[in-house]
PDB file of N, CA, C and O in Angstrom:
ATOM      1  N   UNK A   1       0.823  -1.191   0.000  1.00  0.00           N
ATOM      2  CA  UNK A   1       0.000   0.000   0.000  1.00  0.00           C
ATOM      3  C   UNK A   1       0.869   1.258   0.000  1.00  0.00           C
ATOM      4  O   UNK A   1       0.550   2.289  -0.592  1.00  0.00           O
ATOM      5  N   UNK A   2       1.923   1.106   0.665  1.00  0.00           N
ATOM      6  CA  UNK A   2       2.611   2.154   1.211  1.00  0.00           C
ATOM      7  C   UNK A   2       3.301   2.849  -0.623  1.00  0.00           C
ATOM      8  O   UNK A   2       3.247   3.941  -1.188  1.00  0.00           O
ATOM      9  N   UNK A   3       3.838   1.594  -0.944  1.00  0.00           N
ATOM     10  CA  UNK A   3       4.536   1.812  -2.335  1.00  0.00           C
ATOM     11  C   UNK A   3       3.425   2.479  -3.812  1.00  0.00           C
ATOM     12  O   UNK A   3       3.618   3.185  -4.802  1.00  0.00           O
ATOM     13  N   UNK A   4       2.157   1.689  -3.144  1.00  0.00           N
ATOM     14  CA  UNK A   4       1.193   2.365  -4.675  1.00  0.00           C
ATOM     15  C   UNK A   4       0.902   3.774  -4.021  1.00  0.00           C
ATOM     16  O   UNK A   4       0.495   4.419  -4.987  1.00  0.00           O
ATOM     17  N   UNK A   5       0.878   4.718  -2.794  1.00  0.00           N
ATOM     18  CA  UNK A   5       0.589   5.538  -2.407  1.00  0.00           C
ATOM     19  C   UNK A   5       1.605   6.705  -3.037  1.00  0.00           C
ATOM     20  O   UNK A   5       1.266   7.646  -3.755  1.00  0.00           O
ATOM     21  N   UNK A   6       3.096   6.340  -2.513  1.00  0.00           N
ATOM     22  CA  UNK A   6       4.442   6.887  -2.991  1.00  0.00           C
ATOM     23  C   UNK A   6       3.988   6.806  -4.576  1.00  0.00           C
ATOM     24  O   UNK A   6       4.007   7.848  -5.232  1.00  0.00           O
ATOM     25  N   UNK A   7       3.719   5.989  -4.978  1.00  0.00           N
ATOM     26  CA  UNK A   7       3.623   6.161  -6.493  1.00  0.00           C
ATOM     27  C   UNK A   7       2.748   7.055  -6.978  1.00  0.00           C
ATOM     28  O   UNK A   7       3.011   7.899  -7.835  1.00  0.00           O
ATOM     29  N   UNK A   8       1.657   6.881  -6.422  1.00  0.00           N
ATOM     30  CA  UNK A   8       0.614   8.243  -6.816  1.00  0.00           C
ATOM     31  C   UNK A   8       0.969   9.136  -6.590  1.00  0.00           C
ATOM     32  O   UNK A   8       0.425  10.043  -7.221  1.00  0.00           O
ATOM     33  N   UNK A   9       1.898   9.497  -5.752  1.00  0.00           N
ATOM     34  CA  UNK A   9       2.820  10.732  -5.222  1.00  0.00           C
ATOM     35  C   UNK A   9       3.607  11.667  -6.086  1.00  0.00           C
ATOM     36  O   UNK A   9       3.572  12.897  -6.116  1.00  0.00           O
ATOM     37  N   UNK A  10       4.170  11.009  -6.632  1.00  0.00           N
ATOM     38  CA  UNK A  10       5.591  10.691  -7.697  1.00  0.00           C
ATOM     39  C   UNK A  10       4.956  11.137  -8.808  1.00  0.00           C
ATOM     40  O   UNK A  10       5.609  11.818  -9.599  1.00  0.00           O
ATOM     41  N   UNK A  11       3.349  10.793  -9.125  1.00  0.00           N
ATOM     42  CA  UNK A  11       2.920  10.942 -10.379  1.00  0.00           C
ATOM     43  C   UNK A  11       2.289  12.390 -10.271  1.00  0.00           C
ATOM     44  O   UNK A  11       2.341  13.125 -11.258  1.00  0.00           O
ATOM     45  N   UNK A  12       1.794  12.748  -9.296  1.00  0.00           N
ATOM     46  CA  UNK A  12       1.121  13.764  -9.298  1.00  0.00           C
ATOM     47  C   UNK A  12       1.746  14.542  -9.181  1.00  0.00           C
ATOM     48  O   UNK A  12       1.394  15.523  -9.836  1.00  0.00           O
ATOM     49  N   UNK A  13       2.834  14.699  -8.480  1.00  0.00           N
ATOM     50  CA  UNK A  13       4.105  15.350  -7.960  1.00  0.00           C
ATOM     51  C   UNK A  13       4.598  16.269  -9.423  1.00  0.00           C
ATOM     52  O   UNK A  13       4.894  17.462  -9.483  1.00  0.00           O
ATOM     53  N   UNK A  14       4.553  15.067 -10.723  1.00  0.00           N
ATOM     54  CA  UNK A  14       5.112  15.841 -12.170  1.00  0.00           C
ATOM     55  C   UNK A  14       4.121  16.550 -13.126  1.00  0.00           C
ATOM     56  O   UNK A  14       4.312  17.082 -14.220  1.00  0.00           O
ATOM     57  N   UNK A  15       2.973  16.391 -12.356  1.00  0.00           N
ATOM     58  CA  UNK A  15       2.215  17.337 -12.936  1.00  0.00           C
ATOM     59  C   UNK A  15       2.281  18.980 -12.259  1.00  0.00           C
ATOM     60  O   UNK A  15       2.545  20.072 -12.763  1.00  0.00           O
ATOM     61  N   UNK A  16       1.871  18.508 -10.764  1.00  0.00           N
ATOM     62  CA  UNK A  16       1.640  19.986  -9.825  1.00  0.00           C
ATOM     63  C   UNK A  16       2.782  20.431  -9.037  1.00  0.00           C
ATOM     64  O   UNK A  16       2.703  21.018  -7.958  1.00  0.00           O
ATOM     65  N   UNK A  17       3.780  20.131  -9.614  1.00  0.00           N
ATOM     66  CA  UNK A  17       5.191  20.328  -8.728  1.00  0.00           C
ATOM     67  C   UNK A  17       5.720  21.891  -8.634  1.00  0.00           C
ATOM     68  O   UNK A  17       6.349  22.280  -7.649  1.00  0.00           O
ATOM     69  N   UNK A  18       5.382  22.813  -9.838  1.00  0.00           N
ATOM     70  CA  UNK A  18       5.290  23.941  -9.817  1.00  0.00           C
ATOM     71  C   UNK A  18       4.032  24.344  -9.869  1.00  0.00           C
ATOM     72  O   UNK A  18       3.376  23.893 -10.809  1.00  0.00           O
ATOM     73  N   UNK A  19       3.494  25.075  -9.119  1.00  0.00           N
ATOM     74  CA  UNK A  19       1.792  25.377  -9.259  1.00  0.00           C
ATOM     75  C   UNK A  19       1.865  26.568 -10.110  1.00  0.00           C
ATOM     76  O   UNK A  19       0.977  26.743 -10.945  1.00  0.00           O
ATOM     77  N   UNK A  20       2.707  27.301 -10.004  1.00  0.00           N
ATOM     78  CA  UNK A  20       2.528  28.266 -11.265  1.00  0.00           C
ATOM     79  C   UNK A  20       2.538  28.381 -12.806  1.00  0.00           C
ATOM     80  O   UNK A  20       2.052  29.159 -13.627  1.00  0.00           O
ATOM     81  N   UNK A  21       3.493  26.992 -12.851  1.00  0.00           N
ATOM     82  CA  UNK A  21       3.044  26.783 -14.049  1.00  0.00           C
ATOM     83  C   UNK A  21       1.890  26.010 -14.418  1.00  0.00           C
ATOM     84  O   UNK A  21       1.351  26.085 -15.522  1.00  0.00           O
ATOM     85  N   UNK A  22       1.504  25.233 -13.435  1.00  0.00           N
ATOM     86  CA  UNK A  22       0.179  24.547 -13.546  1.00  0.00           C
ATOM     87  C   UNK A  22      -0.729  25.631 -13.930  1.00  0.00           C
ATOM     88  O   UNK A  22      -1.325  25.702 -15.005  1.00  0.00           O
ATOM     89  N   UNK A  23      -0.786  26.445 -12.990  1.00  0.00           N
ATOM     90  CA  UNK A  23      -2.061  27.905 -13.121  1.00  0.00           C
ATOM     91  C   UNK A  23      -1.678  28.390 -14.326  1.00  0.00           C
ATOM     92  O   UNK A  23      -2.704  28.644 -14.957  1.00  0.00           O
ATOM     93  N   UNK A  24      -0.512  28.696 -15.087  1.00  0.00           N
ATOM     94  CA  UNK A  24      -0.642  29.309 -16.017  1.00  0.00           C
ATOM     95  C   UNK A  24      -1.078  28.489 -16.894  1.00  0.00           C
ATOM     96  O   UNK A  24      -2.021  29.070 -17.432  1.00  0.00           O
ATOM     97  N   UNK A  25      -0.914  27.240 -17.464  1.00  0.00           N
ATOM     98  CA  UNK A  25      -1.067  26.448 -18.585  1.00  0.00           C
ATOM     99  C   UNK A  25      -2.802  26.272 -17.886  1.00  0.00           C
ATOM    100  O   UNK A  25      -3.347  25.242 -18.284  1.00  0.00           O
ATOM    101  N   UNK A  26      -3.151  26.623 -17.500  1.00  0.00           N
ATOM    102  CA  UNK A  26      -4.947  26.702 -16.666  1.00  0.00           C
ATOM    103  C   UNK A  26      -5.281  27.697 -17.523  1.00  0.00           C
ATOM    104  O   UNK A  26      -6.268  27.461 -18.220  1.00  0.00           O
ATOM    105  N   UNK A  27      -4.681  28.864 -17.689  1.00  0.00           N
ATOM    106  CA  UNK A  27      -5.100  30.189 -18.135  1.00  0.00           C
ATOM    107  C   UNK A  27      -4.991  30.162 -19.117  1.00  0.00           C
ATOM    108  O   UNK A  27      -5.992  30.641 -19.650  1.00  0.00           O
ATOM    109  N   UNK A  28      -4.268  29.841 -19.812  1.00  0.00           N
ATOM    110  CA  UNK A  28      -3.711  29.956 -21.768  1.00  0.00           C
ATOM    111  C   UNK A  28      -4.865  28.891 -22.001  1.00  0.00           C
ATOM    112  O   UNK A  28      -5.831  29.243 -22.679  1.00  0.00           O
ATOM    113  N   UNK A  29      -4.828  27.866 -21.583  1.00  0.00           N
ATOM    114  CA  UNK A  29      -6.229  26.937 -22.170  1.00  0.00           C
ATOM    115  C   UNK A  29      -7.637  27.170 -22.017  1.00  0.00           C
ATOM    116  O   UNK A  29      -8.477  26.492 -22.609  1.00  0.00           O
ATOM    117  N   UNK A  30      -7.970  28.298 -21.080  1.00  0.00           N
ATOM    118  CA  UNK A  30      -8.897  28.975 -20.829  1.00  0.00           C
ATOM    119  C   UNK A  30      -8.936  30.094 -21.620  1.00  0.00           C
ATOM    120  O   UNK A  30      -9.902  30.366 -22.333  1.00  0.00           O
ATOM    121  N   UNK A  31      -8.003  30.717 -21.541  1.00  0.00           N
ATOM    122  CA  UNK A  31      -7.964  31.863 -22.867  1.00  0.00           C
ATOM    123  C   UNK A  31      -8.151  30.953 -24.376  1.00  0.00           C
ATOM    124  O   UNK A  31      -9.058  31.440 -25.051  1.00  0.00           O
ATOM    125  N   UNK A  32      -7.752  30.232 -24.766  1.00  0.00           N
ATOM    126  CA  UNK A  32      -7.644  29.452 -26.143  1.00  0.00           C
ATOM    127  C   UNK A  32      -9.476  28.633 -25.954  1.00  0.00           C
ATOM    128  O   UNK A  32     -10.138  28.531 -26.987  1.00  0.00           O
ATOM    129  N   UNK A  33      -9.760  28.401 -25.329  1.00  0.00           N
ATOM    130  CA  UNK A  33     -11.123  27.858 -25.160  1.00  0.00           C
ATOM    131  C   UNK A  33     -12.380  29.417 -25.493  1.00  0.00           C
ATOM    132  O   UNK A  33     -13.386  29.199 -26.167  1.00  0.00           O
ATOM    133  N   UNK A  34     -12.183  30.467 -25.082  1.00  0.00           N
ATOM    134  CA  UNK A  34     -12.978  32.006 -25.437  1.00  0.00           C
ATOM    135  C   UNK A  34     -12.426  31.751 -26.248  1.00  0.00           C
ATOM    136  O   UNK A  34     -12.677  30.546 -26.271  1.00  0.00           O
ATOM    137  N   UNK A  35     -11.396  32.017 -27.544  1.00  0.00           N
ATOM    138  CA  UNK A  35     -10.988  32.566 -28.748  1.00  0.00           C
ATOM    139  C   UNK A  35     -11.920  31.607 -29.325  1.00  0.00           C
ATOM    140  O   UNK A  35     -12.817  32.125 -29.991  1.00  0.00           O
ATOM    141  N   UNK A  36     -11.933  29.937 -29.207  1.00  0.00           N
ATOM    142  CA  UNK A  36     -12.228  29.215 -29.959  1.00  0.00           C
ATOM    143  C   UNK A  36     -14.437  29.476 -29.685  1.00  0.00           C
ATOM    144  O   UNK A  36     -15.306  29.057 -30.449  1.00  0.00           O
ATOM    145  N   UNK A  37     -14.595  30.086 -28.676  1.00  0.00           N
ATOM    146  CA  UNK A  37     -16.201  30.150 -28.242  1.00  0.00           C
ATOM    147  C   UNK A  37     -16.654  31.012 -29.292  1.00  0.00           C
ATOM    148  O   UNK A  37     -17.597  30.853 -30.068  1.00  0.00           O
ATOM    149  N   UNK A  38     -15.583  32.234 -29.163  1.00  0.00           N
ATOM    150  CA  UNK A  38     -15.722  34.139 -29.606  1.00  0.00           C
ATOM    151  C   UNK A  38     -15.789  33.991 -31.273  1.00  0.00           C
ATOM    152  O   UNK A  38     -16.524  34.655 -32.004  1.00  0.00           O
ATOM    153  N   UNK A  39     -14.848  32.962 -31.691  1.00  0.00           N
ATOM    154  CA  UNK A  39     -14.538  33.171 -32.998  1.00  0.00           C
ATOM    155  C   UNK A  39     -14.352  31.559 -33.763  1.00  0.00           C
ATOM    156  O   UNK A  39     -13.307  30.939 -33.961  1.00  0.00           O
ATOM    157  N   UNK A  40     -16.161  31.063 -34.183  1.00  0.00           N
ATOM    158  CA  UNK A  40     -15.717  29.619 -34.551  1.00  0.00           C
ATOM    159  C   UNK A  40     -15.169  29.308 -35.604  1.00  0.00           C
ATOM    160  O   UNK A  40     -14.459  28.312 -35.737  1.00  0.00           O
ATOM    161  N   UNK A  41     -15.432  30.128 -36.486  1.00  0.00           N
ATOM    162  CA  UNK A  41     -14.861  30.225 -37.840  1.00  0.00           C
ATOM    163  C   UNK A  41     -13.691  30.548 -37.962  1.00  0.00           C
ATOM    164  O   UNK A  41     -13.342  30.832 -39.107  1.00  0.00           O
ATOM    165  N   UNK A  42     -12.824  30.614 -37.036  1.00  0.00           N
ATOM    166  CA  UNK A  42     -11.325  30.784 -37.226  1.00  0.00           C
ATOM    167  C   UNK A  42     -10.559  30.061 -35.939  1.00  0.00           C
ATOM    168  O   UNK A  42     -10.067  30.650 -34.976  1.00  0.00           O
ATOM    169  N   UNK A  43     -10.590  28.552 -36.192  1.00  0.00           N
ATOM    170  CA  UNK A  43      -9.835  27.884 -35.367  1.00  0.00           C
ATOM    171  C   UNK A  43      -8.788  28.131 -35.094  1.00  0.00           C
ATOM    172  O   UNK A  43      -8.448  27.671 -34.004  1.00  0.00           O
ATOM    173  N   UNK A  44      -7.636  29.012 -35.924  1.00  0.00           N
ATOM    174  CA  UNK A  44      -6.740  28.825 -36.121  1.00  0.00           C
ATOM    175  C   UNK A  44      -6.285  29.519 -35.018  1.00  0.00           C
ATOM    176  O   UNK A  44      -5.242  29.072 -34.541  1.00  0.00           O
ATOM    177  N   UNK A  45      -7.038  31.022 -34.171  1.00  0.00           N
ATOM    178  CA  UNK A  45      -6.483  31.458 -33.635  1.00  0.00           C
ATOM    179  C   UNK A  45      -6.719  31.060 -32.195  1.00  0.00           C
ATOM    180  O   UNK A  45      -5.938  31.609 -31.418  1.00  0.00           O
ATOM    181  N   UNK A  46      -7.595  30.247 -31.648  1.00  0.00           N
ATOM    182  CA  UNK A  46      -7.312  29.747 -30.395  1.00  0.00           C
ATOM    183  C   UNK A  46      -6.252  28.459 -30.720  1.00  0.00           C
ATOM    184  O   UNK A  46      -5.409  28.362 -29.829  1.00  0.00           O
ATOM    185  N   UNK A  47      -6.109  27.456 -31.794  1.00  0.00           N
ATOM    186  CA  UNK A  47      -4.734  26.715 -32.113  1.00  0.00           C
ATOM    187  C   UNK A  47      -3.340  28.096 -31.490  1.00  0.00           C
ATOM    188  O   UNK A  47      -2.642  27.893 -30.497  1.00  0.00           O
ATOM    189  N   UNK A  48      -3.239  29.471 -32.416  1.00  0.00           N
ATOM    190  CA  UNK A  48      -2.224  29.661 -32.210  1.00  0.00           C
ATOM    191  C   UNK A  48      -2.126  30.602 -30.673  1.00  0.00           C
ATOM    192  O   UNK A  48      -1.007  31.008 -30.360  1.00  0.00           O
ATOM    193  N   UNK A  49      -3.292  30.916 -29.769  1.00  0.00           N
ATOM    194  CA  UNK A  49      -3.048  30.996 -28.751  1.00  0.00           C
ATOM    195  C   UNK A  49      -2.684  29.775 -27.357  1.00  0.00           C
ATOM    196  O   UNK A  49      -2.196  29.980 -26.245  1.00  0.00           O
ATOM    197  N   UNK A  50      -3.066  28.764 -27.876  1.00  0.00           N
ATOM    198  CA  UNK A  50      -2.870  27.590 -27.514  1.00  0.00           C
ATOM    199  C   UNK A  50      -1.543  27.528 -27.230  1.00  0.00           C
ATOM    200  O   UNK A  50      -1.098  27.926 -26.154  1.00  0.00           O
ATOM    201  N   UNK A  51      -0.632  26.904 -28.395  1.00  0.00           N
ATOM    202  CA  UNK A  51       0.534  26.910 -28.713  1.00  0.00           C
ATOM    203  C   UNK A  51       1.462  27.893 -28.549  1.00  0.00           C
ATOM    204  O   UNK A  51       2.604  27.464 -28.380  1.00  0.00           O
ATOM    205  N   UNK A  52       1.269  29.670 -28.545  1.00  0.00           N
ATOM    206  CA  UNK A  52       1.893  30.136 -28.137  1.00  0.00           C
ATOM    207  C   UNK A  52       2.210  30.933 -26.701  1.00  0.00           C
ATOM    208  O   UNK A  52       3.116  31.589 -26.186  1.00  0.00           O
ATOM    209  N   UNK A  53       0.772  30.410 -26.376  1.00  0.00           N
ATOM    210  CA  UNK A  53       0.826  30.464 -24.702  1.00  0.00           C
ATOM    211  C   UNK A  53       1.238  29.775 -24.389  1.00  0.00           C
ATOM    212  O   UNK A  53       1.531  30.140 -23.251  1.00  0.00           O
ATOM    213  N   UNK A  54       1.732  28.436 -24.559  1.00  0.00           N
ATOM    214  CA  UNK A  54       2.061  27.241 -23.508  1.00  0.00           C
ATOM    215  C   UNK A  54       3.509  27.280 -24.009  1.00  0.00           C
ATOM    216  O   UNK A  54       4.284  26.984 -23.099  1.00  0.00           O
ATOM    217  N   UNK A  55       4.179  27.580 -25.292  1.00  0.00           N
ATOM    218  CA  UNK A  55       5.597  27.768 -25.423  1.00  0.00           C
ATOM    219  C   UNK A  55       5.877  28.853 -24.306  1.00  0.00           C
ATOM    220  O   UNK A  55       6.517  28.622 -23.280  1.00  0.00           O
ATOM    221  N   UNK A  56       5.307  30.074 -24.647  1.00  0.00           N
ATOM    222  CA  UNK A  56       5.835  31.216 -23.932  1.00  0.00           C
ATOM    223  C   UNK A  56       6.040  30.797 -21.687  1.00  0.00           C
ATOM    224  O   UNK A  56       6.954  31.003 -20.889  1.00  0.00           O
ATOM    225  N   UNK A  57       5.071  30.369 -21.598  1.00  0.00           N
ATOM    226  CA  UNK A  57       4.816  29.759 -20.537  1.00  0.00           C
ATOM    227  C   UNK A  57       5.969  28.879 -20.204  1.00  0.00           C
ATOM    228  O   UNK A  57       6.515  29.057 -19.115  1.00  0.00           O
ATOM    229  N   UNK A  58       6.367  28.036 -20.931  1.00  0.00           N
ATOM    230  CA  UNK A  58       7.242  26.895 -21.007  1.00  0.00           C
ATOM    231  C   UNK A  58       8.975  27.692 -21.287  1.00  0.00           C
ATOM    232  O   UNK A  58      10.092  27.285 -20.969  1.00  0.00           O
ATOM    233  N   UNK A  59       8.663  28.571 -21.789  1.00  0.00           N
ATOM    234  CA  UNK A  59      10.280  29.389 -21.824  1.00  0.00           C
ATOM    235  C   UNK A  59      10.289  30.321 -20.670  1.00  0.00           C
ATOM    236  O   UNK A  59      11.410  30.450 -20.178  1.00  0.00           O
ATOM    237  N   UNK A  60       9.231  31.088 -20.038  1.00  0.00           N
ATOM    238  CA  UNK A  60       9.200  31.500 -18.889  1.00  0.00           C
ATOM    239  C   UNK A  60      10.030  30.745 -17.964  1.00  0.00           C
ATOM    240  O   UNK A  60      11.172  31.017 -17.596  1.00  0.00           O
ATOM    241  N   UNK A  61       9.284  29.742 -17.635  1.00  0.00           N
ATOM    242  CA  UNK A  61       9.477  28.472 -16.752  1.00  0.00           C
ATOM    243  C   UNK A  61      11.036  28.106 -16.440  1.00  0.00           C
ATOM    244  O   UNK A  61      11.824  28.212 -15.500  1.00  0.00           O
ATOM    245  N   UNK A  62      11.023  27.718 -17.489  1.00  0.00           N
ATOM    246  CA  UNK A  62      12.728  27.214 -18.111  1.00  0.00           C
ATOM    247  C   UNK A  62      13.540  28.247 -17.650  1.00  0.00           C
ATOM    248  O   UNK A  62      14.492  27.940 -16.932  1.00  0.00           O
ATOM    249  N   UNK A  63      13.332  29.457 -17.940  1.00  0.00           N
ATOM    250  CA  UNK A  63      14.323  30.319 -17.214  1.00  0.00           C
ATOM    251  C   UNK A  63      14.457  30.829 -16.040  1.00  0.00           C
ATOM    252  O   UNK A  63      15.588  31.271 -15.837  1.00  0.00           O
ATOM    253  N   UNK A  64      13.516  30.963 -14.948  1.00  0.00           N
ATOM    254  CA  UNK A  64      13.596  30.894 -13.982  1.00  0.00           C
ATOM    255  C   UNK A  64      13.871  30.140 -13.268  1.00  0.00           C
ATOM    256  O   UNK A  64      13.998  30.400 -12.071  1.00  0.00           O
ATOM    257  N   UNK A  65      14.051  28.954 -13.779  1.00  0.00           N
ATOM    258  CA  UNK A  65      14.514  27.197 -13.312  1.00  0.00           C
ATOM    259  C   UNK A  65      16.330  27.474 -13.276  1.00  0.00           C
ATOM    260  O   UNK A  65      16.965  27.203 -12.257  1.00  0.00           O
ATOM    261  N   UNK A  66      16.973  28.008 -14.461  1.00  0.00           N
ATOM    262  CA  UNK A  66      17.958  28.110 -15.320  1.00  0.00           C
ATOM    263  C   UNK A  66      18.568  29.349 -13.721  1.00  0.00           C
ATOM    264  O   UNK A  66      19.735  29.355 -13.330  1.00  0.00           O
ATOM    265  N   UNK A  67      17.554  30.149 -13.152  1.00  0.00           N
ATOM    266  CA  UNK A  67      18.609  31.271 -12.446  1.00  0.00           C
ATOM    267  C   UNK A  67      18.954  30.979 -11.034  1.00  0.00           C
ATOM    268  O   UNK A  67      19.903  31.464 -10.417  1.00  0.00           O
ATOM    269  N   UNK A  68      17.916  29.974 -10.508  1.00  0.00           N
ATOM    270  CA  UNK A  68      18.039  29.345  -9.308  1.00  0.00           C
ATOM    271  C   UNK A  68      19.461  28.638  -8.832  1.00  0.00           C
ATOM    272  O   UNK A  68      19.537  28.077  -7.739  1.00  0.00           O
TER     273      UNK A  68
END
């Protein structure tokens, strides 16, 4: 028991291990979910808020990791 517990640990651990980036990749998919509500006829631009929120997010990340 003890070991499948640690394991659920471990797993959840690599999702919510930074909560800020958790919250942000919350927000860019929430923002990309309105673009795609606001504007159906142009998928393209909740795709490219999607994608360039979660890069930008993801290079954020990375560098504040990088100064520690």
């Amino acid at each position: 028991m003890t070991m499948l517990v640690t394991t659920f640990r471990m797993l959840v651990g690599l999702f919510v291990d930074d909560g800020s980036l958790a919250l942000a990749i919350i927000v860019i998919v929430l923002l990309s979910w309105i673009f795609a509500t606001l504007m159906p006829d142009f998928p393209i631009a909740a795709g490219a808020v999607l994608l360039v929120g979660c890069l930008g997010v993801l290079f954020t990340n990375v560098m504040k990791a990088a100064q520690r």
